[in-house]
C-alpha positions as CSV (number, residue, x, y, z in Angstrom):
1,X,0.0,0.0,0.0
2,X,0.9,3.6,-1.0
3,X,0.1,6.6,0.3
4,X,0.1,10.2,-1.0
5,X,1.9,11.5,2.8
6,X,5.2,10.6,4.1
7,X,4.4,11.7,7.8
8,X,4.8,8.9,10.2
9,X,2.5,8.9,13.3
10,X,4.6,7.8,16.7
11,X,1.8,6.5,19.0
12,X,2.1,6.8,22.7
13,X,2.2,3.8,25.1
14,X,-0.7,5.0,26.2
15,X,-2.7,4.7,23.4
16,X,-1.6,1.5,22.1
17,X,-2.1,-0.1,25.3
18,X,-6.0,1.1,24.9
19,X,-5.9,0.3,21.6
20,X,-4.7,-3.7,22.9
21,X,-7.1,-3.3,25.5
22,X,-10.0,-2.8,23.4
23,X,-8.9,-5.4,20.6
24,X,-8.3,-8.2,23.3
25,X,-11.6,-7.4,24.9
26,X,-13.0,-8.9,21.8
27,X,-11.1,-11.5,21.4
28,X,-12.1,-12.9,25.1
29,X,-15.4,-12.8,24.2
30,X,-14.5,-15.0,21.1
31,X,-12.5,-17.1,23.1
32,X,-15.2,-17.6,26.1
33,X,-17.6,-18.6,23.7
34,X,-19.1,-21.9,23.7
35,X,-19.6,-21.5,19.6
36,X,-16.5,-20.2,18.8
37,X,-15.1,-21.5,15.5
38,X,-11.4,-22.3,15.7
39,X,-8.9,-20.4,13.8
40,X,-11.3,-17.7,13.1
41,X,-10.0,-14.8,16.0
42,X,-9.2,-11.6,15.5
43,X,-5.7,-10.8,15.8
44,X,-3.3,-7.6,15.9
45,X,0.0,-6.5,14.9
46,X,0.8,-3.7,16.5
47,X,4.2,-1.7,16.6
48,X,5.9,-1.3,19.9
49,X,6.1,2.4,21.7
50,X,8.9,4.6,19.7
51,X,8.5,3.0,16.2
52,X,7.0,5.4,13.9
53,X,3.7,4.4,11.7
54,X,1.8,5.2,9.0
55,X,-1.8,3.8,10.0
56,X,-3.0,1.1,10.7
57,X,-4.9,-0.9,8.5
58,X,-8.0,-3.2,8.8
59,X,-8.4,-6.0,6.9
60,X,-11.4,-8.3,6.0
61,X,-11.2,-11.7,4.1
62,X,-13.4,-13.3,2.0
63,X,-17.1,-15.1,2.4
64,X,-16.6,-18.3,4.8
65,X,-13.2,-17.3,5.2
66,X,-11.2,-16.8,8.2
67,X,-8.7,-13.7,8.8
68,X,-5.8,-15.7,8.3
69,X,-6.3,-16.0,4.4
70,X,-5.2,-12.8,4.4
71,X,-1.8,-13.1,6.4
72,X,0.8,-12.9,3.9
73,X,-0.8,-9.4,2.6
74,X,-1.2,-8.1,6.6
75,X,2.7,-9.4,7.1
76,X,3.8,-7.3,4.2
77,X,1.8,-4.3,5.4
78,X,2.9,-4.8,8.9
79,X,7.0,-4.8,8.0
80,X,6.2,-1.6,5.8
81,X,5.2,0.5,8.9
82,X,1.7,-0.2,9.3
83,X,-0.2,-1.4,12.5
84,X,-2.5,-4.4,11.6
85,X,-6.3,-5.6,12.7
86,X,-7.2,-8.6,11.0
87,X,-10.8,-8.8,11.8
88,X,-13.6,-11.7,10.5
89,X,-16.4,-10.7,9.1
90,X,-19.8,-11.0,11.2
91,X,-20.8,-13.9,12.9
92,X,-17.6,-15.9,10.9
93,X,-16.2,-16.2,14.0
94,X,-18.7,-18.5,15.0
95,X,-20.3,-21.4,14.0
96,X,-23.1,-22.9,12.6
97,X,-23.0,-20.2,10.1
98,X,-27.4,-20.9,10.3
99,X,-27.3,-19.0,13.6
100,X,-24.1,-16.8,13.7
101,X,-23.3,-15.5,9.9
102,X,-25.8,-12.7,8.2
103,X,-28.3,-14.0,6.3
104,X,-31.7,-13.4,4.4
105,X,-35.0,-15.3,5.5
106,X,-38.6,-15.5,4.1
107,X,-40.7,-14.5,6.8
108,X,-42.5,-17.6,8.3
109,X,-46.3,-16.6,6.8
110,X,-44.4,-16.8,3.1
111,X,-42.1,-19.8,3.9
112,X,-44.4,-22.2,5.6
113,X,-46.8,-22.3,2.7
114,X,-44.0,-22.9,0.4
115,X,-42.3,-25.1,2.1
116,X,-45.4,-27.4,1.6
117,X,-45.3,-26.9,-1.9
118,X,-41.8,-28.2,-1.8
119,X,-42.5,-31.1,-0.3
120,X,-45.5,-32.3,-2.5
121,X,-43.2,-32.1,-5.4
122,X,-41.0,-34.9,-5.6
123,X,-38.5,-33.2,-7.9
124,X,-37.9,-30.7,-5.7
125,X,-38.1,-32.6,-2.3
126,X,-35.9,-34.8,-3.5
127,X,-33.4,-32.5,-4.6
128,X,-33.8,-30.4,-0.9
129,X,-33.1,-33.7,0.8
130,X,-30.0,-35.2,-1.2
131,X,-28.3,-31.4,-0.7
132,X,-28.8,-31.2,2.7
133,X,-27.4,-35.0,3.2
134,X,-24.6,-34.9,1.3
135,X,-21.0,-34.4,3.1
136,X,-18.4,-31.9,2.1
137,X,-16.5,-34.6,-0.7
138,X,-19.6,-35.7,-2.4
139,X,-20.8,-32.4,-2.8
140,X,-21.1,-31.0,-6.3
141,X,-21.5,-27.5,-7.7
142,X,-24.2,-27.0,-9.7
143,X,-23.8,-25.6,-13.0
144,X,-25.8,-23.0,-14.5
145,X,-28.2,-25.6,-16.6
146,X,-29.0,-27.0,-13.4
147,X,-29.5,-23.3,-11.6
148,X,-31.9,-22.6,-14.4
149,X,-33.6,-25.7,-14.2
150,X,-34.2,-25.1,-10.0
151,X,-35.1,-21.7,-10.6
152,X,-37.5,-22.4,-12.9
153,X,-39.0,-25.1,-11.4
154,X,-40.0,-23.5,-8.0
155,X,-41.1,-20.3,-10.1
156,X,-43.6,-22.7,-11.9
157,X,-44.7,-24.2,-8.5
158,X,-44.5,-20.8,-6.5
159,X,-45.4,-17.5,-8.9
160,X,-45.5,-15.2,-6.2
161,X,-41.6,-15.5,-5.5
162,X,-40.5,-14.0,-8.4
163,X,-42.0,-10.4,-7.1
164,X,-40.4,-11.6,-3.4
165,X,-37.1,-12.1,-5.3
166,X,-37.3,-9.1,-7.1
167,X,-37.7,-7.1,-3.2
168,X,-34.2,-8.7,-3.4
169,X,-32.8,-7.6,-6.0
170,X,-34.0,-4.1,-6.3
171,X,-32.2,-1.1,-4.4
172,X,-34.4,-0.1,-1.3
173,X,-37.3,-1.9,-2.3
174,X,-39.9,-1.2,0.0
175,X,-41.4,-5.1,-0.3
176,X,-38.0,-6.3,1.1
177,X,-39.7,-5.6,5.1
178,X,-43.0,-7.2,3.9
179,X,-41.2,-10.4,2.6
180,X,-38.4,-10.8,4.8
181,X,-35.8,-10.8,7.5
182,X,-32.5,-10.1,7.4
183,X,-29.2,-9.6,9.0
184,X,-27.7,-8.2,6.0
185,X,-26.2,-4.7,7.7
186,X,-24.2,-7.2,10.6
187,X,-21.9,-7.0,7.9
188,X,-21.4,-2.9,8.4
189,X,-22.2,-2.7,12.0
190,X,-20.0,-4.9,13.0
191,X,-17.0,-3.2,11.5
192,X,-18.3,-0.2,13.1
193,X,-18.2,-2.0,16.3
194,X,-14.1,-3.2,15.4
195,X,-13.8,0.4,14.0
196,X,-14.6,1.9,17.5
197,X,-11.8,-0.1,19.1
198,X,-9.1,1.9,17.3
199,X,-10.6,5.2,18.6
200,X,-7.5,5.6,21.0
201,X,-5.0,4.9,17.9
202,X,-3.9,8.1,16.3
203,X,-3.1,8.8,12.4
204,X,-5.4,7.0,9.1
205,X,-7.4,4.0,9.3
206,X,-7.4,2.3,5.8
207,X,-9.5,-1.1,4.8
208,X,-8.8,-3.7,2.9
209,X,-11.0,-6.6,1.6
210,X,-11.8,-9.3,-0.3
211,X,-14.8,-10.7,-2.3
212,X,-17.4,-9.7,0.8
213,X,-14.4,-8.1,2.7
214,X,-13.9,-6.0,0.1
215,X,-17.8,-4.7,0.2
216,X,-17.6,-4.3,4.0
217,X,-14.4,-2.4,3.8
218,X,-15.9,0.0,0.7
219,X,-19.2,0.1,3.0
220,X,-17.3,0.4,6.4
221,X,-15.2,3.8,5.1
222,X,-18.7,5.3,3.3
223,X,-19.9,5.2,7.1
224,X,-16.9,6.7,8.2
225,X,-15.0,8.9,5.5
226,X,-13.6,11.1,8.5
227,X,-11.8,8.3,10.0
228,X,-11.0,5.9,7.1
229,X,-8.5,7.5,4.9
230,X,-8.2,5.1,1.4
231,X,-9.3,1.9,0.6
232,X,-8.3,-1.5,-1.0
233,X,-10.8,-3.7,-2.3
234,X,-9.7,-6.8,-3.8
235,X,-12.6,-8.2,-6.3
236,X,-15.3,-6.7,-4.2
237,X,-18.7,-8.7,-4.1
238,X,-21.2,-5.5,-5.4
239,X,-23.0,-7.7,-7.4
240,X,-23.6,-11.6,-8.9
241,X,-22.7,-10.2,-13.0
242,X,-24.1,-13.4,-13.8
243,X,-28.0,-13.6,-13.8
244,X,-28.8,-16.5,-13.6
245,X,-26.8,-17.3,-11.0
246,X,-27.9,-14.3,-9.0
247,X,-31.9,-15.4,-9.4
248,X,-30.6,-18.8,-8.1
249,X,-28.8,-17.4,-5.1
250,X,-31.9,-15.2,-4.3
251,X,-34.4,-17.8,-4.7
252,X,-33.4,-20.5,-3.2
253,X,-31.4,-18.5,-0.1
254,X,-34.9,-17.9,2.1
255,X,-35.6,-21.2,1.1
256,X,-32.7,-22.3,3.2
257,X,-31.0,-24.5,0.1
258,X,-27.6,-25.4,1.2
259,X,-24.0,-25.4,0.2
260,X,-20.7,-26.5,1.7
261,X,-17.3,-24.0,2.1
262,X,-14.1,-24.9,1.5
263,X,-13.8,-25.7,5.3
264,X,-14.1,-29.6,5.8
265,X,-17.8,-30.0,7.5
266,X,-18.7,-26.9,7.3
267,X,-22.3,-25.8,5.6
268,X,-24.3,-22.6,5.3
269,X,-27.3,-22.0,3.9
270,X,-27.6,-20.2,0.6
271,X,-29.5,-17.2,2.1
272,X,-26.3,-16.8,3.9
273,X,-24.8,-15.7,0.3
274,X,-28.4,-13.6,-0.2
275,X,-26.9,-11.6,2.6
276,X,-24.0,-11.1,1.4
């Protein structure tokens, strides 16, 4: 990373022992947790008292990642004279992702009903069943002739989604409250919340993400442009470019279709991806 100013900030002991304080604070609470996926801490790299700095960077890996996927970029940064907060995204800390990680729902007066439907059609019951049973090395993506085919399928059984999906995938729909609920904004909020623990840290803040990291850090300094100086966002997840993709990831999301991450035994439902 580059910046534009060559004026190095010297924090005081002081203020990088609040800044600790208020990092490690977090991590107890990650640690004292009963569902606390492993691996997925927050962790720090801070410079010691007298070595001069240029900020101190935040950074935020990808979808059903953990911060250390970003370690060899945090490393560089760190040995250049920045101060490091590797930070997971919401809820990745924890698991199962059904509880903990963001995520988009049909409200239960829309999903009951459909649900129903679901199961009286064979096609489609059979296919909820085998995806849901199927462990982490059998599991296959599906490719987009098979998307199309689902999508299709529960639009022909269940009309009235395609206006629910389209709450979705509109900007500030006014539907999206009527149809569903969501934990979408954990993704900002939370940042906010790691944000706030640098307030004793002096000199810029800058993010950087990936994929969904790189959305939260683009969101996280439009919250706070007087704090966050520049940001670095690798691939950002803005949109699905491809649509028929995207209709499958909204549809079957709040119908709680599932898929596996690269993490051995580890599932999340599709409206998990909705969120993101």
């Amino acid at each position: 990373m580059t910046t534009n100013s060559d004026i190095l900030m010297n924090p005081t002991e002081e203020q990088i022992a609040k800044t600790k304080k208020a990092i490690e604070s977090y991590f107890l609470k990650w640690w004292a947790d009963p569902n606390k996926r492993e691996g997925a801490c927050p962790y720090y790299q801070i410079h010691e008292p007298g070595k001069p700095i240029r900020g101190t960077v935040m950074v935020f890996h990808g979808f059903a990642a953990k911060p250390k996927q970003m370690e060899i970029l945090a490393d560089y940064l760190f040995r250049n004279e920045f101060n490091i907060y590797q930070i997971p995204l919401a809820g990745h800390a924890f698991l199962p992702p059904d509880n903990c990680w963001p995520q988009i729902d049909l409200k239960p007066e829309y999903f009951e009903p459909l649900r129903e439907r679901v199961r009286k059609d064979q096609v489609l019951a059979d296919f909820f069943s085998n995806r849901s049973g199927n462990s982490l090395w059998q599991f296959q993506r599906l490719n987009k002739r098979q998307m199309l085919s689902l999508v299709t399928r529960i639009l022909k059984l269940a009309p009235s989604m395609g206006d629910m999906i389209l709450a979705i995938e509109r900007s500030n729909d006014p539907d999206f409250n009527r149809y569903f609920t969501s934990s979408h904004m954990n993704y900002l909020h939370d940042a906010q919340q790691r944000l706030a623990e640098l307030d004793a840290m002096p000199g810029p803040i800058y993010t950087v993400g990936l994929s969904v990291g790189g959305a939260v850090a683009l969101g996280l300094a439009a919250s706070r442009p007087d704090r966050i100086k520049k940001v670095v966002a690798y691939a950002p997840l803005l949109e699905v470019e491809d649509e028929i993709r995207e209709r499958y990831i909204n549809l079957t999301g709040p119908l709680d279709l599932r898929e596996f991450s690269w993490e051995q035994n580890v599932s999340f439902p599709v409206g998990c991806l909705t969120a993101a």
